[in-house]
N, C-alpha and C positions, 0 to 999 in steps of 0.2 A: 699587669698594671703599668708595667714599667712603658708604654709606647703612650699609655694616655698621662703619664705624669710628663713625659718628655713634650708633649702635645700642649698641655695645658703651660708648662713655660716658656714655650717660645712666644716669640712678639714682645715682652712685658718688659718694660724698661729698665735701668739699672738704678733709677732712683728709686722704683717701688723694692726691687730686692735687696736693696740694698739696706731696705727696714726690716731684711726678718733675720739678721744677722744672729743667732745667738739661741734663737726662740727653736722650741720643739714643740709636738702634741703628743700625751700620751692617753693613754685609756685610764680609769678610775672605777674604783667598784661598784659605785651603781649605776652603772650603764651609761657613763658621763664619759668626758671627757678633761682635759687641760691643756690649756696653752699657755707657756709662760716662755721668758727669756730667759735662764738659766735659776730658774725657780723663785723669782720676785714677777712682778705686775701680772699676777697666772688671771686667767677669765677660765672659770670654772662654770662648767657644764653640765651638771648632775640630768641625767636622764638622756640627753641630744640621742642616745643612740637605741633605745627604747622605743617600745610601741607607739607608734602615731596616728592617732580618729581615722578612721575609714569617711566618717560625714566629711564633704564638700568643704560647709562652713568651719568645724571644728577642727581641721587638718591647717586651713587658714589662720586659723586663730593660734594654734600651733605653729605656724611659722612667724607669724605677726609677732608673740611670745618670744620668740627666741630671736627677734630681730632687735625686740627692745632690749632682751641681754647683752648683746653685742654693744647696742648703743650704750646701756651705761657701765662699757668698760671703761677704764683711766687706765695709762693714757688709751689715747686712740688707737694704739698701734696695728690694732689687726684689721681693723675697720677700713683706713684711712691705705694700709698696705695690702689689701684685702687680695687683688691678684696674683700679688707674690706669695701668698699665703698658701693659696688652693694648692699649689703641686706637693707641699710638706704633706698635707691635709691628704691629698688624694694617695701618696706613698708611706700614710702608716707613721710620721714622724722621720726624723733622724737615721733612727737604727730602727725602722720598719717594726716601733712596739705597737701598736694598733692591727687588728685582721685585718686583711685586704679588704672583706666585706663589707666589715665598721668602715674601714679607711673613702672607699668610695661613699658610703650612706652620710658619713660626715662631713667630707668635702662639699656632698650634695647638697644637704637642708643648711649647711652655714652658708652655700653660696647663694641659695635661696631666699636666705634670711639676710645678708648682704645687700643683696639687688633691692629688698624692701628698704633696707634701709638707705638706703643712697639715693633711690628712686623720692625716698619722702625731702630730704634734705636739698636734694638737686630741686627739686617742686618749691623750695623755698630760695632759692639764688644761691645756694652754696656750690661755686664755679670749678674748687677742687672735687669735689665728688664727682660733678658730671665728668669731666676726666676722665676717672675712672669707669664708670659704668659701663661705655661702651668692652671691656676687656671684663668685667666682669658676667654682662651678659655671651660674651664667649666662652667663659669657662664655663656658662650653665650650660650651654646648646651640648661641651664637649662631652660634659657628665653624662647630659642625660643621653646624651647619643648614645656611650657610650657601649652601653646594654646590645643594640643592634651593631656597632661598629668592630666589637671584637669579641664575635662570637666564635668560637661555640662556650666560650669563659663565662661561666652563670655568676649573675648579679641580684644583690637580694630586691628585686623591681615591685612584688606585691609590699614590700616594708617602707620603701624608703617614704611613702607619702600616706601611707596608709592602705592603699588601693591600688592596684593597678592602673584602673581605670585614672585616678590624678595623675600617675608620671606620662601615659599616654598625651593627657590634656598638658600639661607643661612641657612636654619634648617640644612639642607641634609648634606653643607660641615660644619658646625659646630659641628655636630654628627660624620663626618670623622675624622678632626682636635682633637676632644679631644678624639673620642679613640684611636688614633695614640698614643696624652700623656699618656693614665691611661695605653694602653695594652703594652710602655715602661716605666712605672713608675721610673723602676730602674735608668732611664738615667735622671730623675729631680729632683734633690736636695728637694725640697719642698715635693713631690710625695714620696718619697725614707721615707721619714720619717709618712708617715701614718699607721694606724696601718690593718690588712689584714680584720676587719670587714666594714670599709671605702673604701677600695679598692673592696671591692664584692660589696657595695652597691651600689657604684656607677656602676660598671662594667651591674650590674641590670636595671639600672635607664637608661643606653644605649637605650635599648630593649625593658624594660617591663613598665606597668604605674605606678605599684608601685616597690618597692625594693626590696621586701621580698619573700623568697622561694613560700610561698603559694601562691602568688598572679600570676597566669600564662598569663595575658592580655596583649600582644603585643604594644607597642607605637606605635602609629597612628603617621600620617605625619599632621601640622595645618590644621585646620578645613579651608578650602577656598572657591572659587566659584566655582560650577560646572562644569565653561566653565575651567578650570585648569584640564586637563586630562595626559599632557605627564612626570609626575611624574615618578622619578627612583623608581624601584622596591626594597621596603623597607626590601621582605625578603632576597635582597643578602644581607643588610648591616647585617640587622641580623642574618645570616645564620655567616658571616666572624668575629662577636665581639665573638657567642658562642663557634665558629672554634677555634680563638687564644685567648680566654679568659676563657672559663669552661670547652673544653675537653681538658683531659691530652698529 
């Protein structure tokens, strides 16, 4: 886990980390979670880590749920710092008290639940949020890549959304959505200010399993069950990032 926590903080600026100064997440006994700054303004999670609807609709509805918990934290802090947040999230806490399992499954559906919620605010003029968004939709594509990009390390993939068949369908538009942001960088203030060895790396990390020119291995779509066949064809996505990303 340790290459995908180092993965999901880079880029991220130092005023967002600069808010999680203090704050940790631990596990809670009913399959919850908590996040607090040294044990005041906690946002507590009973269940996050728990079974989640295999149904389409009620899997949704389950992330919509835990979008509006986030929302009514006080203060904001997680929300508002939400990228800096992911790589604690995604390593277990501090001192690595969370399974690596939980640790990725949580990262996952709060950054899921994030995305709705910024998605809805930014829909209403809120100029801070969009900021954000573009880097939160990168730390979803890294998650959910995550499964196909460092394998043979098994991830719990039929859980995290219910069904297999859901993370397949959100790898795909998560991979749409954030090349959308990196292949207009120009047009996000946060993106705008990266420097052009960040921006190919990620533009790499699209496509290939690793990032680096040598490395020429195709990213796989998550590892799922067999009976999972009507999967979109992965080389248009990759055929369209190399199109508007590395040819002149």
């Amino acid at each position: 886990m340790s290459e995908l926590v180092a993965a999901l903080g880079e880029g991220v600026p130092s005023w967002l980390t600069g808010g999680t100064a203090g704050w940790d997440v631990t596990a809670t006994g009913d399959r919850g979670a908590r996040i607090a700054c040294g044990g005041a303004f906690p946002l507590d999670l009973p269940g996050v880590l728990g079974h989640w609807p295999a149904d389409v609709a009620a899997s949704v509805a389950t992330v919509d749920d835990l979008a509006d918990r986030l929302t009514g934290h006080r203060p904001p802090q997680v929300v508002r710092h939400f990228p800096a947040f992911v790589p604690l999230l995604a390593a277990g806490g501090l001192v690595r008290a969370v399974h690596p399992d939980d640790a990725w499954l949580l990262a996952t559906r709060l950054t899921e639940a994030c995305r709705v919620v910024l998605m809805r605010v930014t829909a209403g003029g809120d100029l801070p949020a969009a900021r954000l968004l573009p880097l939160v939709r990168r730390a979803r594509f890294l998650l959910l890549s995550a499964p196909g990009r460092y394998r043979p390390r098994p991830f719990p993939t039929g859980r995290v959304f219910g069904s297999a068949r859901l993370l397949v369908d959100r790898a795909h538009e998560a991979r749409e959505e954030w090349a959308l942001d990196l292949l207009n960088h120009d047009q996000h203030p946060v993106l705008r200010r990266w420097p052009a060895e960040q921006l190919d790396r990620d533009l790499r990390r699209l496509v290939l399993v690793h990032d680096t020119a040598a490395a020429g291995e195709l990213l796989p779509p998550p590892p799922v069950a067999p009976a999972i066949t009507e999967l979109a064809d992965p080389d248009d996505a990759v055929a369209w990032v190399v199109r508007e990303g590395f040819l002149p």
